[in-house]
Each structure stands twice: as structure tokens, then as C-alpha cells.
C-alpha positions as CSV (number, residue, x, y, z in Angstrom):
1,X,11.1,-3.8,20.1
2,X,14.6,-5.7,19.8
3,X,17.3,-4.8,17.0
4,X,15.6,-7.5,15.4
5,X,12.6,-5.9,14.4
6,X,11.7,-5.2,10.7
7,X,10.5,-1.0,9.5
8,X,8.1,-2.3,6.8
9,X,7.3,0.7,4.5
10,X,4.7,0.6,1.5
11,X,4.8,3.8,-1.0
12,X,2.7,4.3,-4.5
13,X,6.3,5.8,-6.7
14,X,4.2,6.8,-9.2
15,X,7.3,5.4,-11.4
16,X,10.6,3.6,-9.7
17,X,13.0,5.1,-12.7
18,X,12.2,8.6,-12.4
19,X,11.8,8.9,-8.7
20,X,14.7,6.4,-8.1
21,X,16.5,10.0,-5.9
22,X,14.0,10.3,-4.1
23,X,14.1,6.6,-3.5
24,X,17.4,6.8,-2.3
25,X,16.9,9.9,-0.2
26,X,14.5,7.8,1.9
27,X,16.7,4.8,2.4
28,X,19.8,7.1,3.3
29,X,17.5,8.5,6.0
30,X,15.3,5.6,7.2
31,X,17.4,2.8,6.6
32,X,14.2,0.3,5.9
33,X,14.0,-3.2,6.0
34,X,11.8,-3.5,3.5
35,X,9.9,-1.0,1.4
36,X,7.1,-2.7,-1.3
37,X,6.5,-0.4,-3.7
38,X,2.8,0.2,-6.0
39,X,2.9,1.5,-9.6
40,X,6.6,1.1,-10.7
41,X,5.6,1.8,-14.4
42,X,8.2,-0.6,-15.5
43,X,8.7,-4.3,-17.0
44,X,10.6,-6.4,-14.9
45,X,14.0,-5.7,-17.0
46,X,13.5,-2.6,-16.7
47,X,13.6,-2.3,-12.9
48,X,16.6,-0.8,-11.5
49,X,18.3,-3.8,-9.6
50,X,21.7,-2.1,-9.5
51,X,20.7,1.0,-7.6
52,X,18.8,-1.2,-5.1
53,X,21.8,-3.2,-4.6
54,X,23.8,-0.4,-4.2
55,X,21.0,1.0,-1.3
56,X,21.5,-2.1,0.7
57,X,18.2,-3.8,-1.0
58,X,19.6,-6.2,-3.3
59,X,16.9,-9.0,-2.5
60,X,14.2,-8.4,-4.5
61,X,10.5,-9.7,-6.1
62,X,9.4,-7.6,-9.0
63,X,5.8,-7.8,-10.9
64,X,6.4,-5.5,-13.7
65,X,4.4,-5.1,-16.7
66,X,4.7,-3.5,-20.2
67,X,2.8,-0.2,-21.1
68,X,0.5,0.3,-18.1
69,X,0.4,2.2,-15.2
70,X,0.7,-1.1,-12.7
71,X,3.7,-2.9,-11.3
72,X,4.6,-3.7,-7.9
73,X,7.9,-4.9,-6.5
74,X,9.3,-5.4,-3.0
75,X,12.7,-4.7,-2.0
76,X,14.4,-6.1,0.8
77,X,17.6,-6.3,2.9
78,X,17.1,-9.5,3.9
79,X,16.5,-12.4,1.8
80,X,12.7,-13.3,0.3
81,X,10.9,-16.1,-0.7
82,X,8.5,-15.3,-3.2
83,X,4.8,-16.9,-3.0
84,X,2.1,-17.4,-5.2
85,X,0.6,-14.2,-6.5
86,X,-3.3,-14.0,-5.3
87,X,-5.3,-14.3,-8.3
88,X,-7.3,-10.9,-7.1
89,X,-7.1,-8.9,-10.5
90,X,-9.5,-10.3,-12.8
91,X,-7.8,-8.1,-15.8
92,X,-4.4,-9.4,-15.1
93,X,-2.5,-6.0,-14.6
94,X,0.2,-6.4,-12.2
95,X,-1.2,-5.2,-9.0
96,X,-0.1,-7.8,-6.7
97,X,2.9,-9.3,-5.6
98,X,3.6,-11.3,-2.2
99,X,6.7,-12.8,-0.4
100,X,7.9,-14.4,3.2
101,X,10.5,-12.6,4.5
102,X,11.8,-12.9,8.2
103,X,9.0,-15.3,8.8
104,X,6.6,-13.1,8.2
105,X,3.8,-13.0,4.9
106,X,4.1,-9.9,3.2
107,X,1.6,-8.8,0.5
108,X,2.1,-6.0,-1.4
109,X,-1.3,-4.8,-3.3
110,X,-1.9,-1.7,-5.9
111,X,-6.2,-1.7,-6.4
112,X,-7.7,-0.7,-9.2
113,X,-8.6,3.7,-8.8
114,X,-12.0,2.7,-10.3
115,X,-12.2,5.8,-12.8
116,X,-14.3,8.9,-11.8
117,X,-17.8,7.9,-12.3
118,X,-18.7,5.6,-9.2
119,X,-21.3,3.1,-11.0
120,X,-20.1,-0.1,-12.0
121,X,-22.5,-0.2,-14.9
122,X,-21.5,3.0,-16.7
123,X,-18.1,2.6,-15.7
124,X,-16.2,-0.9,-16.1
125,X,-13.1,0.5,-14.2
126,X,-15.2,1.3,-11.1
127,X,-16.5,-2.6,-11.7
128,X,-13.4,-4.0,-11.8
129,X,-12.7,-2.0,-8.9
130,X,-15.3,-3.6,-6.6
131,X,-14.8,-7.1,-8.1
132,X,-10.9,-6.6,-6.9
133,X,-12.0,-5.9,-3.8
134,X,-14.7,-9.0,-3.4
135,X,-12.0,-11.3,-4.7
136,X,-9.1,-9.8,-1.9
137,X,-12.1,-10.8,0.5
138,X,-12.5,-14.0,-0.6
139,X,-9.0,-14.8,-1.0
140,X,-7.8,-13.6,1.9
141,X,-11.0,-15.0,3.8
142,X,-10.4,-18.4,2.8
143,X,-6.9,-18.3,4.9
144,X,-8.7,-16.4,7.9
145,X,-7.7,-17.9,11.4
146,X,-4.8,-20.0,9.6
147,X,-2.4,-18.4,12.7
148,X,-0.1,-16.5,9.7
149,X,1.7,-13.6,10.6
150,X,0.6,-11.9,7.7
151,X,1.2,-8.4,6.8
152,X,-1.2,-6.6,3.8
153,X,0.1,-3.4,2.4
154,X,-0.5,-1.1,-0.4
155,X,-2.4,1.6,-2.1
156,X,-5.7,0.6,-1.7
157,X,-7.3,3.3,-3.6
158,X,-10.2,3.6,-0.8
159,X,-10.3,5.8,2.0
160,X,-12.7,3.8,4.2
161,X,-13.0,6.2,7.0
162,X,-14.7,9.7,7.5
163,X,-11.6,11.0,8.6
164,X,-9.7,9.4,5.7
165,X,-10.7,12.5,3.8
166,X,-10.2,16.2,4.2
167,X,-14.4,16.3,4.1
168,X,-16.6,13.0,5.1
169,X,-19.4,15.2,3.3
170,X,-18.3,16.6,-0.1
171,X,-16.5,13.1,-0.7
172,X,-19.1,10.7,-0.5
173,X,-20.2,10.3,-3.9
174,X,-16.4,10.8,-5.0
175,X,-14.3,7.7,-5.9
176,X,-12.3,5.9,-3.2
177,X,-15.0,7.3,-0.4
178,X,-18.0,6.4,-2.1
179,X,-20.4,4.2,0.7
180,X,-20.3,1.1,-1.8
181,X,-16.2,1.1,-1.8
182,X,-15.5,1.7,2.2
183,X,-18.2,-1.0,3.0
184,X,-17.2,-3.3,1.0
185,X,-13.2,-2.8,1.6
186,X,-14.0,-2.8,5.5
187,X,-16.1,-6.4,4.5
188,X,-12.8,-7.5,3.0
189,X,-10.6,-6.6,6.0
190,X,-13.4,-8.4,8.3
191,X,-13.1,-11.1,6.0
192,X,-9.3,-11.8,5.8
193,X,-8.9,-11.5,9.8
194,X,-6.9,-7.8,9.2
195,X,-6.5,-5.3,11.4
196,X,-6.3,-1.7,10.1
197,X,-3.0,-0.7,11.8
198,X,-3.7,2.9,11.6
199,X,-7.2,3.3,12.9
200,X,-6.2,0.6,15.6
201,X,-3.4,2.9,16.7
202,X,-5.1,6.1,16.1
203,X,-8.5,7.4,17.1
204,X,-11.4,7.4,14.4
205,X,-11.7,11.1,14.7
206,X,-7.7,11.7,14.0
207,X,-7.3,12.8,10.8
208,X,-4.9,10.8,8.9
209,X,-3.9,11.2,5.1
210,X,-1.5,9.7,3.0
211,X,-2.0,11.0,-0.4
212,X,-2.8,14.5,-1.8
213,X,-3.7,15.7,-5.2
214,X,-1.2,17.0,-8.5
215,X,-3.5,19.3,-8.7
216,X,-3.8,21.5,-5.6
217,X,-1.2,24.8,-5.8
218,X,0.2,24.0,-2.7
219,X,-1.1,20.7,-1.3
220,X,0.2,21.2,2.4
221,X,-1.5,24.6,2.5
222,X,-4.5,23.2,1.6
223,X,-4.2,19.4,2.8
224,X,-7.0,17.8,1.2
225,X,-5.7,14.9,1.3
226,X,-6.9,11.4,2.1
227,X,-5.9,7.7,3.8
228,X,-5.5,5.4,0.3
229,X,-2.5,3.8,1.7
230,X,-2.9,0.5,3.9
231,X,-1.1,-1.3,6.3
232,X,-3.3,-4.2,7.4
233,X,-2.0,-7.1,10.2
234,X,-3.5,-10.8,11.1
235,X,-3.9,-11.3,14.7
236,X,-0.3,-12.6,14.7
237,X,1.7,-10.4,13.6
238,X,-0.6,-7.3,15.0
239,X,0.6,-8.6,17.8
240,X,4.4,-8.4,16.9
241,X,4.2,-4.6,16.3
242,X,5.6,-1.7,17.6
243,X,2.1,0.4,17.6
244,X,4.5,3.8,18.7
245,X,6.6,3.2,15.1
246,X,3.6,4.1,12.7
247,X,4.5,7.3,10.7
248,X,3.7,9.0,7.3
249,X,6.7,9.9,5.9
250,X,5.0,13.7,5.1
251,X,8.5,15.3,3.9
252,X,8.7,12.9,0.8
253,X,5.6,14.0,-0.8
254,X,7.2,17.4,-0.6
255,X,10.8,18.2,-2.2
256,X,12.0,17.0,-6.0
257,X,9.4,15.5,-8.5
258,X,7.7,13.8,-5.9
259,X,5.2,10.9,-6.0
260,X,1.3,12.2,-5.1
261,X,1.7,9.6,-2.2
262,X,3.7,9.7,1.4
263,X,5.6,6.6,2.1
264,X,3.8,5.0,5.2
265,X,5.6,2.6,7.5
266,X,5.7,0.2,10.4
267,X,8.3,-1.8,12.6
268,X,7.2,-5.6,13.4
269,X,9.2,-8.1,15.3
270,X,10.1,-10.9,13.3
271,X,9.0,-13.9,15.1
């Protein structure tokens, strides 16, 4: 890779405000290009542009929205033009956002958790869910083969692999590893022409995890974690990528107030 490739970094903040240190911690360490950012828990107004500018940041495409848990933003050192946002959330929470930036497509994606009950009849959250994740196939399927050098990433709320999960077995009938979500979020990926950077880097018997539970004492001493964070490629711009640079960022789930996710990132050749 040249100077002129991009670190790419996509991390659930479980808020922007309150984990803003930690957020600039990270930046004054890795020095990203560009981090895109699920769950910001903030309106648009509300985001803290300032302290972005100050990290080196300062261009920026925020989808913020009032009183929810959603919001996703992209931050950037270099400048962005913001696209169209994929109509993939039939409630209209702000779960998507997507820009160009160094020639490159970059989608940023927060999918619906889906609840705890995994039947889409007694649970509309776990139906809106699934319909998410038909409509990111379809979308996404539609511009399949177009030769974009299109880069998905995001908290994806679905661990699609058996070792996604600390246990294949105890976690099948749990949400984000229930059979109905990984097949039909591996359908998707098919769909959209996406390469699953991780699993494409790392064999399928590797266990990877990028999220771990509030609720565990001491979640590195028990690591039962799993994979619900995403970095998905098109052919073209899977083939700009430096497959040696993929890395969970472990130490920031650890330390002050942190979020329940790792950052996870990437370095891609601009074309």
C-alpha cells in the first residue's frame, strides 16, 4: 500500500457526546481517514462538529435523529460527497447514511437488533429486522456488477458465522445468530456482489468478535463475544485492499465508559 491509502474504521459509539474521549483517544493513536460511526444518539445539531474539526475530521455527513437510539455519521479527513440515502429502513430511523470519498462509495449501515424473541410474528422488531435486511439485498442487488468500488460498513447486528459467536450451539435460537438472520444476511451480501472482508482474510474456524456484552463482570475474561460489526467490499475495491491491515481495535472496548463494541478497521487504496 502507498501513502495514499485510506484506514477506513466503522464503530457502534453507543453515543458520540458521551464517548467523544474516547473518540479522540482513538484518532490521537490511529490517525484514521475515516471512521463512520452507528448509534450516535444525537440530532444533527447536536453532533459535535467542533471536536471533529479539532481531531483533523472536519468533513463530515451526519444522519441524526431526535429521541431514538439510531444515528449514523461519517467523519472524514478528506472531503465527502454525500449520496442518496438507501431507502433500506422501512420505519425511517436513521440507520443509514452513505458518501463518495477518495473515489470510493462508502456506506455506513446501523440494522435493526430485532428484539429478543426471534419470530417476526410475535415480535415486530425482529420483522423489521429481516425486512431491513431483504431491502439491503435488493437495493444493493440492483447495483451488482455496476464496477463501483463500493465499501459497506456497519453494525450489522448479525453474526453470520459459527465462529462469529463464543458458542455456534447455545446461540442458535438467540438473536443476531438465529439460522433465519445469517441466511438471509449472507443472501444479501451474495446479492449486492460483497465480499466479507474478514472471513475472506481469516479462516472460517478463526474466531473473531467484535462486540461483547454490558453485562458480563469482566468481558475479556470471559470473551463471549460475537462478529456484529461488518466490513463488506465489491470486487473493486476488494481488490484495492491491504488484506494484512484488518484489525479490531480490542483496547477500546476496554478503558473509560466504553462503547459495548471494538472499533474495526481497514486500509484501501484509493483508486
Amino acid at each position: 500500500m502507498t501513502k495514499n491509502a485510506l484506514q477506513i474504521v466503522s464503530w457502534n459509539i453507543n453515543s458520540v457526546r458521551l464517548r467523544l474521549p474516547n473518540i479522540e483517544a482513538f484518532v490521537a493513536d490511529e490517525n484514521p481517514d475515516v471512521i463512520c460511526f452507528q448509534e450516535i444518539k444525537c440530532q444533527n445539531a447536536e453532533f459535535p462538529e467542533k471536536a471533529f474539526k479539532q481531531m483533523g475530521l472536519p468533513h463530515l455527513a451526519v444522519h441524526g435523529q431526535r429521541g431514538g437510539h439510531h444515528g449514523v455519521a461519517i467523519a472524514s479527513k478528506h472531503p465527502v460527497e454525500i449520496l442518496e440515502t438507501p431507502p433500506l429502513c422501512r420505519e425511517g430511523h436513521a440507520r443509514v447514511n452513505a458518501v463518495k470519498v477518495a473515489g470510493m462509495e462508502l456506506h455506513n449501515i446501523y440494522l435493526p437488533a430485532g428484539g429478543d424473541t426471534p419470530d417476526p410474528v410475535a415480535n415486530d422488531k425482529f420483522a423489521h429486522k429481516l425486512d431491513f435486511v431483504d431491502r439491503l439485498g435488493q437495493h444493493y442487488g440492483e447495483r451488482a456488477g455496476d464496477g463501483a468500488a463500493r465499501i459497506l460498513v456497519g453494525d450489522l447486528n448479525i453474526a453470520p458465522h459459527p465462529s462469529d459467536v463464543w458458542s455456534h450451539k447455545q446461540l442458535l435460537k438467540i438473536v443476531s445468530h438465529t439460522p433465519v438472520e445469517t441466511d438471509a444476511l449472507e443472501a444479501a451480501r451474495a446479492a449486492g456482489g460483497f465480499t466479507d472482508l474478514a472471513r475472506h482474510i481469516h479462516d472460517d474456524d478463526q474466531r473473531l468478535y467484535s462486540w461483547w456484552s454490558y453485562r458480563a463482570k469482566d468481558w475479556a475474561a470471559s470473551n463471549k463475544g460475537r462478529r456484529l460489526d461488518h466490513i463488506w467490499t465489491t470486487d473493486a475495491a476488494t481488490a484495492l485492499t491491504d488484506m494484512d491491515s484488518y484489525r479490531v481495535h480490542l483496547g477500546y472496548r476496554g478503558g473509560w465508559k466504553p462503547s459495548d463494541h471494538a472499533p474495526i478497521s481497514i486500509k484501501v487504496q484509493a483508486p
